[in-house]
NULONU-158637 format. One record per residue (C-alpha): x, y negated, z; residue in one letter; residue number from 1. Coordinates in steps of 0.1 Angstrom, whole numbers, plus 5000, padded with zeros to 4 digits. Each point is the difference from the previous one (the first is absolute). Last residue first. Example, Ala and Ser with C-alpha at 12.3 -4.5 7.8 and 13.67 -1.06 7.14 Angstrom:
    c1    c2    c3  rest   nr
  5137  5011  5071     s    2
  4986  5034  5007     a    1
This chain:
    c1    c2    c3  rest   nr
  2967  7306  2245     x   83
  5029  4981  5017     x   82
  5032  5010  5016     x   81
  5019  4996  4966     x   80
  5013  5038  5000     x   79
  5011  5001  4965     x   78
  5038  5004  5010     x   77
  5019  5005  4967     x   76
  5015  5035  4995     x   75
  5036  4992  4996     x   74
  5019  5022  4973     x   73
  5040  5003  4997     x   72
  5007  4988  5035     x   71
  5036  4997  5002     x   70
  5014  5032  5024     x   69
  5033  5002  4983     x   68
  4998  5039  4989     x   67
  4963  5011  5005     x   66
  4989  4971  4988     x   65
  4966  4989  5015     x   64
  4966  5006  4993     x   63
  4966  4980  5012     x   62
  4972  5020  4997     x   61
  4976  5010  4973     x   60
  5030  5005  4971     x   59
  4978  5004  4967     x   58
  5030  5001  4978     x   57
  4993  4973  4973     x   56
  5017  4970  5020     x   55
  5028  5022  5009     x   54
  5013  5011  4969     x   53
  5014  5031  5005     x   52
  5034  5016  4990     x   51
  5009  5031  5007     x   50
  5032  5009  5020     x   49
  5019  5034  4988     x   48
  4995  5034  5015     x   47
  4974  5001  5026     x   46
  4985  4972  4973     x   45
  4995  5033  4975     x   44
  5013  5000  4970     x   43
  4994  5003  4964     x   42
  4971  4979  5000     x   41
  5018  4967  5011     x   40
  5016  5003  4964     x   39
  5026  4970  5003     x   38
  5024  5030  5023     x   37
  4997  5026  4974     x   36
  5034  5016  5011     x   35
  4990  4999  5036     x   34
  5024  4973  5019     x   33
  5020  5022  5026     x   32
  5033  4993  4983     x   31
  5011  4983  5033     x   30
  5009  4964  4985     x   29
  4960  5007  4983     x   28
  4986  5009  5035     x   27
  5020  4969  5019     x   26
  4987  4979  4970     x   25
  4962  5012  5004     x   24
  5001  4993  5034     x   23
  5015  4966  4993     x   22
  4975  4991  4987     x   21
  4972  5014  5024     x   20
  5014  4981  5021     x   19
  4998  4968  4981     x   18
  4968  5006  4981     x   17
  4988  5008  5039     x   16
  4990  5034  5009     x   15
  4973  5023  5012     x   14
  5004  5038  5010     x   13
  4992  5029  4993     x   12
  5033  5017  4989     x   11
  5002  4966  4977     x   10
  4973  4976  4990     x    9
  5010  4969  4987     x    8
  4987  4960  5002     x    7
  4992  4982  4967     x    6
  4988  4963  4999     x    5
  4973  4994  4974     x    4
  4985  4974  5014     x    3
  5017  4980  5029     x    2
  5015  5014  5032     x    1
């Protein structure tokens, strides 16, 4: 991942930009997108994925993609062994 990389949440969930891609294209080839899909504060993400950028979300532990399992945040291990 480098900065500014966006993953999605959907039906509490996390996702790739790829899966959460083509989530939003299966939605919109459904008619399911909301009407206001570019206002993110029209919906709700159990409705429509939202997008996050990763390196600003606060993630603690190390999250993976709920569709294609790539890890979308890796905690670094800080455990050196020494004091």
């Amino acid at each position: 991942m480098s900065f500014g990389d966006i993953c999605y949440i959907y039906q509490a969930a996390l996702y790739c930009d790829s899966c959460g891609s083509e989530i939003k294209q299966r939605l919109k080839d459904e008619s399911k997108r909301p009407k206001d899909w570019r206002d993110e504060d029209s919906y709700d993400s159990d409705e429509y994925p939202k997008g996050v950028v990763i390196d600003q979300a606060g993630f603690t532990e190390t999250e993976h993609c709920e569709g294609c399992g790539e890890v979308i945040y890796e905690v670094e291990d800080e455990d050196d062994g020494g004091w």
